[in-house]
N, C-alpha and C positions, 0 to 999 in steps of 0.2 A: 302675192310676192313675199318671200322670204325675208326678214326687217333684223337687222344685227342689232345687238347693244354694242354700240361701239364707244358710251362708256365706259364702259364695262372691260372692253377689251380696252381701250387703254389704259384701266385699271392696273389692268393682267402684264400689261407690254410694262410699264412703271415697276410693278412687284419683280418681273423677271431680272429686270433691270439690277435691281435694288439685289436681289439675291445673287445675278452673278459678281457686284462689288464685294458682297460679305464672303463669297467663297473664293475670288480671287484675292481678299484679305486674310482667310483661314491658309491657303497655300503660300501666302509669303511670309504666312507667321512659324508654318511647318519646317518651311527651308529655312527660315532662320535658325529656330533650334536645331536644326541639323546642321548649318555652319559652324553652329559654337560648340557643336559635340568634336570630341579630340578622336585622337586615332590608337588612343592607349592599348585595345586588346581584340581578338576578332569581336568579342558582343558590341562595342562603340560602331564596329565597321558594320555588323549586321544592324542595328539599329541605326545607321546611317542609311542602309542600302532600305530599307522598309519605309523610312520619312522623304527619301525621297520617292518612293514608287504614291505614296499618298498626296505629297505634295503633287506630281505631276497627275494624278487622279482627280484632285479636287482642281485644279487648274484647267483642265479637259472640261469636268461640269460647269465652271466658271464660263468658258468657250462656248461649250453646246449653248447654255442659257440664253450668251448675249446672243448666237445665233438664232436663235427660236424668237428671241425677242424681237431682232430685225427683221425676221422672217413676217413676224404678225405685223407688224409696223405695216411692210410692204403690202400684207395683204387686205389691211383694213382701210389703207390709203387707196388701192384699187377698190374696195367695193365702195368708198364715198363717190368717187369717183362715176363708178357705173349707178349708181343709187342717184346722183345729179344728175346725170345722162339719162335715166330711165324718168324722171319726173318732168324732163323739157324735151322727151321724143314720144311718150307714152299717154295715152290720154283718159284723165280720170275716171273715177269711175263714182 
């Protein structure tokens, strides 16, 4: 039988975690300085138009993370799951 570290992954599910906060802290640090940029000439407008295409980038890998993140949650809570099922249907060896 196939045997997971499922410390291990919740290690990994913790760290995902943990990174999607810091990059959805990097993109609202982005759009801030892009709030406080003025509209004085087109280069302020272009470098408006660029901090937010980043902001809304790093905000998306913020997303994907915490989904991957709940994704492994789910999956590592099904295999305890099946791994306690298989130890009180299955007989030693």
């Amino acid at each position: 039988m196939l045997k997971v570290d499922t410390a291990r992954m919740e290690a990994q599910i913790t760290q995902l975690n943990e990174i999607a906060k810091q990059l959805d802290g990097i993109a609202s640090r982005v759009s801030s300085v892009n709030r406080k940029l003025g509209w004085r000439s087109s280069v302020d407008a272009n470098v408006r138009l660029r901090l937010l295409g980043y902001s809304q980038g790093v905000s998306g890998l913020s997303n994907k993370s915490a989904a991957l993140s709940g994704a492994l949650n789910t999956v590592m809570g099904q295999y305890i799951r099946a791994e306690e099922k298989a130890k009180t249907t299955l007989p030693s060896n």
